[in-house]
Every structure is written in structure tokens, then in C-alpha cells.
N, C-alpha and C positions, 0 to 999 in steps of 0.2 A: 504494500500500500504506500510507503514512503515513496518507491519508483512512479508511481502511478502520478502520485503526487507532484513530483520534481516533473515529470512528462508532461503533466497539466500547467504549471507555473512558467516552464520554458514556452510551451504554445501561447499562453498568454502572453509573455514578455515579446514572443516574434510577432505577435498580431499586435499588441500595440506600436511599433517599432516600425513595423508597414502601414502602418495608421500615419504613421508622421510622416512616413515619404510620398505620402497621397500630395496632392496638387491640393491646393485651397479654393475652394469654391472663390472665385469674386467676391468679393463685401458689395451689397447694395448701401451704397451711401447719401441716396436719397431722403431727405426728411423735412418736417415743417418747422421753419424756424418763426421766430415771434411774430406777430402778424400776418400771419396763416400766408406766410413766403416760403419758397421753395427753398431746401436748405443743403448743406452736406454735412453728411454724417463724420461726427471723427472716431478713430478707432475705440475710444472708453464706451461704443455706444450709445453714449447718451447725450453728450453734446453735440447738439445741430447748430453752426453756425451759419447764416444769409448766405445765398449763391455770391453776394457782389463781396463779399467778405474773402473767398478764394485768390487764391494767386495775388491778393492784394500787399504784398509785400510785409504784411505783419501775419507772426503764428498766431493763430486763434486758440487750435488744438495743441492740447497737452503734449504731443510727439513731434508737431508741425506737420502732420499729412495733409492739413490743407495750403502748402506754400512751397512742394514736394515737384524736384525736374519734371518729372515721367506727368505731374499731371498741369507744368507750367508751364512747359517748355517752350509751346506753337501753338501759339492762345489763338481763337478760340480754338482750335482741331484737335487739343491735348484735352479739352475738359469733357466731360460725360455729358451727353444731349440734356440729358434735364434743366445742366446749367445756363443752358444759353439760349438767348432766343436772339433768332435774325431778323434785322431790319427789313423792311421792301428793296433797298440797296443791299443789294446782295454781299456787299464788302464792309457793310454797319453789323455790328451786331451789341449785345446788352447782356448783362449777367442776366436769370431768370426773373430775380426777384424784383427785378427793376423793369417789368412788363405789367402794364396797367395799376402803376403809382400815380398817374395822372401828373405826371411832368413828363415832357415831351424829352426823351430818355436819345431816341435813333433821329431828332431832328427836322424828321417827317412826320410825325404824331402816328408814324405805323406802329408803336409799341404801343398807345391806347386807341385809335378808331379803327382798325383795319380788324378785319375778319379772322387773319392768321392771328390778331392778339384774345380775341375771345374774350373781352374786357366787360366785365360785368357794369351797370348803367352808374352812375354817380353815387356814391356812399351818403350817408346821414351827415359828412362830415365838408362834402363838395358839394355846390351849385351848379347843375348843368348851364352852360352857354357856349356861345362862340367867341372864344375870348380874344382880345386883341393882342395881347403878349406870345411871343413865341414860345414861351416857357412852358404853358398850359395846351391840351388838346381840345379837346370836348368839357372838360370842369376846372373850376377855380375853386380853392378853399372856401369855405364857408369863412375864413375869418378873414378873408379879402372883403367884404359883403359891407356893405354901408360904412366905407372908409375914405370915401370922398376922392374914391381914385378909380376912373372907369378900367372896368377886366372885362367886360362883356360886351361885344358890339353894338347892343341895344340899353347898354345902362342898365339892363336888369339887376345888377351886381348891387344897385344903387337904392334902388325904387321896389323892387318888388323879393329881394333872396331875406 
């Protein structure tokens, strides 16, 4: 029974030992960061830092996996699709999280009015208009709103938000 034993304990030992020369699944590093924004995951699991937070030359994560060559390197074509979204200019693009923030992010206001951004209608916290500033697309803050400075091409911003 002692051999049987030592037979059992070695099998063991070689099957966890082939366990660790397996290839590691991927990590899905996909997560919601504050503000129900797209985020990346860091290795401890559990901190999800903002897409626009990546590659951005400061570590976030406790190892630095999100400021790491392999995912800096040839921005955007190094980051994980999640992370980025492309402008109408094919040659613009935006970290994720900074698609329908309601600042005009790609210059074209293709990160909030265009179809490819799928940008839900104006928050409790923005006024819909057509605003005169390039800044904004489709909404201006709510605390632009009766400040005696026109943001909306019909003065709504003024008169009626």
C-alpha cells in the first residue's frame, strides 16, 4: 500500500506539472469602469481602470499591465477592439470610453451623432441642441443653461433649458 501510495503522489505531482506547461487561456480584460465606461481589466482582477487611462503614460495597475510594449507599442492596432473606437476619418480614432461623452472627442461629432457611435439621447444632466461651439455635438451641459452665454443656435440654452 505505501507503493501504491508513492505511485498515486508521483501521478499527481506529473499532472500538476503538465498543468503549468498548458498555454494560458487569454485574460478577458474587458470591464466597466466608473461611469458605466468601458474599462481594462488589471491582473489583481479587480481593478478596472477607463479605456482612455491605457497607454497613457502613467501605471494605473499595481504591475503596470496597462502601460505594457506588447499592448503600447502601434496604438491604436496594439490595443484590444473594445478599447477603441474609430472616427468617420478612418485615420481618427478615441479611446472607448470617450465615445458619447458629449464633447466632440474625433472633431466631427462622429463619436456622438453618427450611427457607428450608438449614443444614447441626452442625459438628465445635458440639454439637447444645436450648439454653436465646436466643442459640443448634439448637447451642452445643463450647467451651461441660463448663463448669459449662447450654446445653442436658437438661444434655447437661455430661454427655455
Amino acid at each position: 500500500s505505501a507503493v501504491a501510495l508513492l505511485v498515486l503522489a508521483a501521478a499527481v505531482a506529473s499532472g500538476v506539472a503538465a498543468l503549468a506547461l498548458l498555454p494560458r487561456a487569454p485574460v478577458n480584460r474587458l470591464c466597466t469602469a466608473p461611469n458605466n465606461r468601458t474599462g481594462f481589466l488589471c491582473d489583481d482582477r479587480v481593478t478596472c481602470v477607463p479605456a482612455s487611462w491605457v497607454c497613457d503614460g502613467v501605471s494605473n495597475c499595481r504591475n503596470g499591465e496597462d502601460e505594457q510594449e506588447k499592448l503600447c507599442g502601434d496604438l491604436p492596432h496594439s490595443l484590444p477592439g473594445y478599447l477603441v473606437f474609430y472616427c468617420s476619418n478612418p485615420r481618427s480614432w478615441i479611446y472607448a470610453d470617450q465615445r458619447c461623452n458629449g464633447m466632440n472627442d474625433c472633431g466631427d461629432c462622429s463619436d456622438e451623432t453618427w450611427s457607428s457611435a450608438a449614443c444614447p439621447p441626452c442625459g438628465q444632466e445635458w440639454w439637447s441642441c444645436s450648439p454653436v461651439h465646436f466643442q459640443f455635438c448634439s448637447c451642452i451641459p445643463r450647467r451651461l443653461c441660463r448663463d448669459g452665454i449662447q450654446h445653442c443656435l436658437g438661444w434655447s440654452d437661455e430661454f427655455l433649458c
